[in-house]
FIDREN-129632 format. One record per residue (C-alpha): y negated, x, z negated. Coordinates in steps of 0.05 Angstrom, whole numbers, padded with zeros to 5 digits, always signed. Layout:
N
YXZ...
END
This chain:
175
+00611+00633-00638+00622+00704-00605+00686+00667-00579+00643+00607-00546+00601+00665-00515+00658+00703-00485+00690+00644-00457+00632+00621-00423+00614+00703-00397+00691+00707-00380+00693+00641-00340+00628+00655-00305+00665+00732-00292+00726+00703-00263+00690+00668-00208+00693+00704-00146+00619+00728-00125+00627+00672-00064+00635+00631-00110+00583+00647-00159+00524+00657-00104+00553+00585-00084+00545+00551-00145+00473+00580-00146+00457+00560-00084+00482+00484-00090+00444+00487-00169+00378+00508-00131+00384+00461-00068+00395+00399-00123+00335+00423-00163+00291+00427-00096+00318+00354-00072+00301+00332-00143+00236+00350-00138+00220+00336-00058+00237+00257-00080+00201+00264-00146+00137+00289-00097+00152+00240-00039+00150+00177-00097+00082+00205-00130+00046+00214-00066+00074+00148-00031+00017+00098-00047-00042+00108-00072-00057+00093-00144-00103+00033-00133-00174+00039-00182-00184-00021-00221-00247-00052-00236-00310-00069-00196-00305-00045-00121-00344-00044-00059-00317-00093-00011-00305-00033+00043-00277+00012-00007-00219-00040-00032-00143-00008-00013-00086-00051+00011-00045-00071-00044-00118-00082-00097-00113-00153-00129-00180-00181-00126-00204-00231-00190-00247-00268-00144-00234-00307-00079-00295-00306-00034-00287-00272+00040-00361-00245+00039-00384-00218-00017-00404-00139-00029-00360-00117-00089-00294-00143-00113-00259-00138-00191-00199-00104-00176-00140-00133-00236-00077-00113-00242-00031-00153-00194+00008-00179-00267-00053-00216-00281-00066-00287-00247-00115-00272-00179-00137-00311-00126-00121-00267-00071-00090-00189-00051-00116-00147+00003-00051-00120+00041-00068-00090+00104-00124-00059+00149-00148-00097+00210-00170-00058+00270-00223-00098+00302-00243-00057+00356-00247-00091+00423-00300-00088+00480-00370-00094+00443-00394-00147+00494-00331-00191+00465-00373-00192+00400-00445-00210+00427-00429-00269+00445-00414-00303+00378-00437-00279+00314-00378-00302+00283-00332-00273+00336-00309-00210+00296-00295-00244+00237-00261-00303+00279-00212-00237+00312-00196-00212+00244-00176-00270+00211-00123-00281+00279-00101-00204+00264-00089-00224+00189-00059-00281+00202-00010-00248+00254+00005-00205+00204+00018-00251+00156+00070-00291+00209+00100-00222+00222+00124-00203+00152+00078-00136+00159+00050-00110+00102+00069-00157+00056+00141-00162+00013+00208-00191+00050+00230-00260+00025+00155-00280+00027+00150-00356+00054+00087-00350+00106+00076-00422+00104+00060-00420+00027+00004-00369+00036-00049-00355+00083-00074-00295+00117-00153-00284+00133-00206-00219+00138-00256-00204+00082-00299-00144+00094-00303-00160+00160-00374-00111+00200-00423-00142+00215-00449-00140+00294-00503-00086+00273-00443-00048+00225-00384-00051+00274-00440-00020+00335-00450+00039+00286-00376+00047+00279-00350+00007+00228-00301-00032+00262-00256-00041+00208-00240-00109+00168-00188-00116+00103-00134-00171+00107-00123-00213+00037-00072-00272+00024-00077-00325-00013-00039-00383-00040-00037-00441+00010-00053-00488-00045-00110-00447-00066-00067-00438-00129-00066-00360-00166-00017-00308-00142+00016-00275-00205+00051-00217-00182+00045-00160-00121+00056-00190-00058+00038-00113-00016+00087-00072+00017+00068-00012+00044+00095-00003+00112+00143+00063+00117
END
């Protein structure tokens, strides 16, 4: 064993200091790379709460148990489970607030044509998705008193097209 010692202390000797500070160096810049991607994947998305949720609390990417556009609180399942629809992106609503007096139903009307365009863009939700087999609409939406004390927020969900479950995570977080 003293032999297996000496080797290893006599090997590590014969290296010229160059080359030894070197080999440090490169050790110490893998080790720090190795844990700058082990941080960057950890911090990347949000880990998403399951359970019962306040409508304006729900993150892109939460798979929702129920499938109604207006109600207060949402169950949040795991996206392995069978769910009606996913949330999967944010939808700024803010426009001129005398666009949204004139219809009660105008913001709501404006985010479900920002979710949709979404949806028809590929944003936000995984590549190979077929658009026509989903649909894209707001939930959450403000109401006219909410989105004039700042709110002007909405969530986008999809949904099957045949009103059929969604087994499986259809989010993508854009980079």
């Amino acid at each position: 064993m003293t032999d297996a010692v000496e080797t290893r202390s006599s090997w590590w000797s014969a290296l010229p200091r160059w080359a030894r500070i070197g080999l440090i160096a490169f050790v110490a810049i893998v080790v720090a790379l190795a844990a700058l991607v082990i941080a960057r994947v950890a911090t990347r998305d949000p880990a998403i709460p399951l359970g019962v949720t306040a409508a304006e609390d729900l993150l892109p990417g939460s798979c929702l148990a129920e499938s109604g556009t207006e109600l207060d609180e949402y169950t949040v399942v795991a996206c392995d489970v069978a769910h009606p629809q996913q949330v999967f992106a944010i939808a700024e609503l803010e426009l001129a607030p005398s666009v949204y007096t004139l219809v009660d139903e105008a913001i709501g009307t404006f985010g479900d044509e920002v979710c949709s365009r979404y949806l028809e863009y590929r944003l936000f939700v995984i590549a190979g998705l077929e658009k026509n087999d989903y649909e894209a609409y707001a939930i959450a939406v403000p109401t006219p008193d909410d989105y004039a004390a700042g709110r002007t927020e909405a969530l986008c969900a999809i949904a099957a097209a045949s009103g059929g479950p969604i087994t499986g995570d259809l989010y993508r977080a854009m980079p």
